[in-house]
DRENVOVO-747100 format. One record per residue (C-alpha): z, y, x. Coordinates in steps of 0.5 Angstrom, whole numbers, padded with zeros to 4 digits, always signed. Layout:
ZYX...
This chain:
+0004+0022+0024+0005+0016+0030+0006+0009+0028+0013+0006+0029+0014+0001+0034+0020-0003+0034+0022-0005+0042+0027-0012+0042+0028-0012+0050+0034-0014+0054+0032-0011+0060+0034-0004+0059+0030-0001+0065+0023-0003+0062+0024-0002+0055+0026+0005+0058+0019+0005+0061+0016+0002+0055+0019+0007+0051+0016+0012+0055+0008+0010+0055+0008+0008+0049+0011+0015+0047+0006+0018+0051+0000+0015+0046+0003+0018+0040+0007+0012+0039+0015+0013+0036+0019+0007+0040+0026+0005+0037+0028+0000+0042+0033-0006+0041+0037-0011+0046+0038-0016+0042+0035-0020+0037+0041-0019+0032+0040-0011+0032+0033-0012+0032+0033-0016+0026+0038-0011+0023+0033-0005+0023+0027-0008+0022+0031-0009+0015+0034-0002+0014+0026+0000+0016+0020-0003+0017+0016-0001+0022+0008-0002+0024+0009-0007+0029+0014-0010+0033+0014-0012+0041+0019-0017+0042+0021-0021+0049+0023-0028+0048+0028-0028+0053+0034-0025+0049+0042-0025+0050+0044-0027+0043+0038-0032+0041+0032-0032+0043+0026-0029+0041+0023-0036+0038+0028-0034+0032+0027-0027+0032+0019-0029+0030+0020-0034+0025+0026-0030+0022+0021-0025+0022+0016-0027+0020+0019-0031+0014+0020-0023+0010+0014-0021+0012+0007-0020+0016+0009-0014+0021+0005-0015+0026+0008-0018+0033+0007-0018+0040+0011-0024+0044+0012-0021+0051+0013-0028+0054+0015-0031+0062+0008-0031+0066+0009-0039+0068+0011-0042+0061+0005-0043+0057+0009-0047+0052+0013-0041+0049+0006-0038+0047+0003-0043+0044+0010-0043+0040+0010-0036+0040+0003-0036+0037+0005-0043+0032+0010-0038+0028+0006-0033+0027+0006-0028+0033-0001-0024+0032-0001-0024+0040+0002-0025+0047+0003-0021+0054+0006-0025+0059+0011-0021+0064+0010-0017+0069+0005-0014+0065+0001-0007+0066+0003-0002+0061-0005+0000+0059-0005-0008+0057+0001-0008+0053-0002-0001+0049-0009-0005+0048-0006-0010+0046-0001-0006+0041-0008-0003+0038-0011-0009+0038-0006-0013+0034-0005-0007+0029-0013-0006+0027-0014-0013+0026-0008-0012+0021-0010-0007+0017-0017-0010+0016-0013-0016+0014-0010-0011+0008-0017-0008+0006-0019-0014+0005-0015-0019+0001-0012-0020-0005-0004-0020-0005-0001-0026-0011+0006-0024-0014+0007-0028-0020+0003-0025-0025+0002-0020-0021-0005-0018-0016-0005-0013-0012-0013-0012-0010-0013-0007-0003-0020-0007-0003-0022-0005-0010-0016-0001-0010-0014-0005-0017-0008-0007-0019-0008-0013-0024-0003-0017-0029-0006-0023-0031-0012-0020-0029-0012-0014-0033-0013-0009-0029-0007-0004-0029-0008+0004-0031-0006+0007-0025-0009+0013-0021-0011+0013-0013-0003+0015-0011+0001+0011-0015-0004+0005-0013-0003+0006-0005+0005+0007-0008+0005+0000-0010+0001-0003-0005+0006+0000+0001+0013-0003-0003+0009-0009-0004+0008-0009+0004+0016-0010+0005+0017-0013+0000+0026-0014-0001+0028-0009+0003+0030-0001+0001+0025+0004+0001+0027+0011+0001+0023+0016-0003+0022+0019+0004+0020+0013+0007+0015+0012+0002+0013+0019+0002+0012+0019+0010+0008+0012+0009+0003+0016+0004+0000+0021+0010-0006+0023+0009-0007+0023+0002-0007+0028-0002+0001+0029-0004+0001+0035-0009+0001+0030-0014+0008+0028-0010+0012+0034-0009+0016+0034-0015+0019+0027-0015+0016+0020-0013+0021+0018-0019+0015+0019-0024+0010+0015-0020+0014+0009-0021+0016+0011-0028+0009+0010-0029+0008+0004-0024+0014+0000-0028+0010+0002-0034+0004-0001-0032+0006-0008-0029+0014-0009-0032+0015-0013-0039+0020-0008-0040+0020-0002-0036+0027-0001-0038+0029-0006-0035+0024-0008-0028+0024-0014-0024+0018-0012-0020+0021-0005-0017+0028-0004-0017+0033+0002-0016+0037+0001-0011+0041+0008-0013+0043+0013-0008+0038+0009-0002+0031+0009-0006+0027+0003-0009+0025-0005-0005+0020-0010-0009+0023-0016-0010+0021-0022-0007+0022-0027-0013+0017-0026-0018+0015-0029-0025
């Protein structure tokens, strides 16, 4: 399954050409040309990693990174200008995972691309994630409440783990069951519904009531932000 990328690049011919070689590598590019609608998708669904230009028509891409970076830990690479150091120390001070001044060689951008999302998913495999009472252990594949581990199986864990990842947006259930490739989803093609029941179960006061993995009806499931 490709990875998702989100382009916010004003210049709409090189992130035609961006969209193009990126594509070509398996990769699938959704491109914005500003940083309002960049902002607005990566709300409405969570990419894998985003390339952002500093240089944008309605802010500027500073912003965008620390706005960005004040949700969640997508990994972002800055395109910044060849002769303005300041802007990617700035960039980097954010919280951007790297930088690539312009004009650049596609094959660079693509290396650097990969490079940002494999130290990202070492990250994940190797840290323990603090939500209020609530851990989530990648490495040991353990959530706990309280340091009581939670009874759930290897799918439910990794569904926690993904809503845990974007926490306050809406996750679809089709979202959530493309975010699971490459697991074993027979347990899944029924209804994620039951998973999260179970999820709820474990890690809710009050299942009946959850402030951890709400519904958001018709649109499918966000994890809150704001934990006891």
């Amino acid at each position: 399954m490709s990875e998702k990328v989100l382009l916010i690049e004003d210049d709409v011919r090189l992130a035609e050409m961006v969209q193009d070689y990126l594509g070509e590598s398996d990769f699938a590019v959704t491109v914005a040309h500003t940083g309002r609608d960049g902002l607005a998708l990566q709300q409405a669904q969570p990419f894998d990693a985003i390339i952002l230009d500093i240089m944008l028509p309605d802010t500027t891409g500073l912003e965008v990174c620390r706005t960005l970076r004040a949700a969640d830990q997508v990994p972002i690479l800055m395109l910044t200008a060849k002769g303005d150091p300041m802007d990617r120390v700035v960039g980097l001070e954010l919280g951007a995972d790297d930088y690539l001044p312009k004009p650049f060689e596609p094959r660079e951008l693509l290396a650097r691309l990969r490079a940002i999302l494999r130290r990202g998913r070492a990250m994940d495999t190797s840290s323990v994630a603090r939500f209020g009472r609530l851990e989530i252990d990648s490495q040991a594949m353990q959530a706990r409440i309280d340091g009581r581990p939670c009874a759930l199986t290897a799918h439910q864990f990794k569904l926690l783990q993904i809503m845990a990842n974007a926490p306050g947006r809406v996750l679809s259930r089709d979202y959530l069951m493309d975010r699971l490739k490459g697991e074993d989803l027979q347990a899944f093609d029924r209804s994620i519904d039951v998973h999260i029941s179970r999820i709820r179960a474990e890690t809710e006061d009050d299942p009946k009531h959850p402030r951890r993995v709400i519904t958001v009806r018709g649109a499918g499931y966000v994890f809150a932000r704001t934990q006891d």
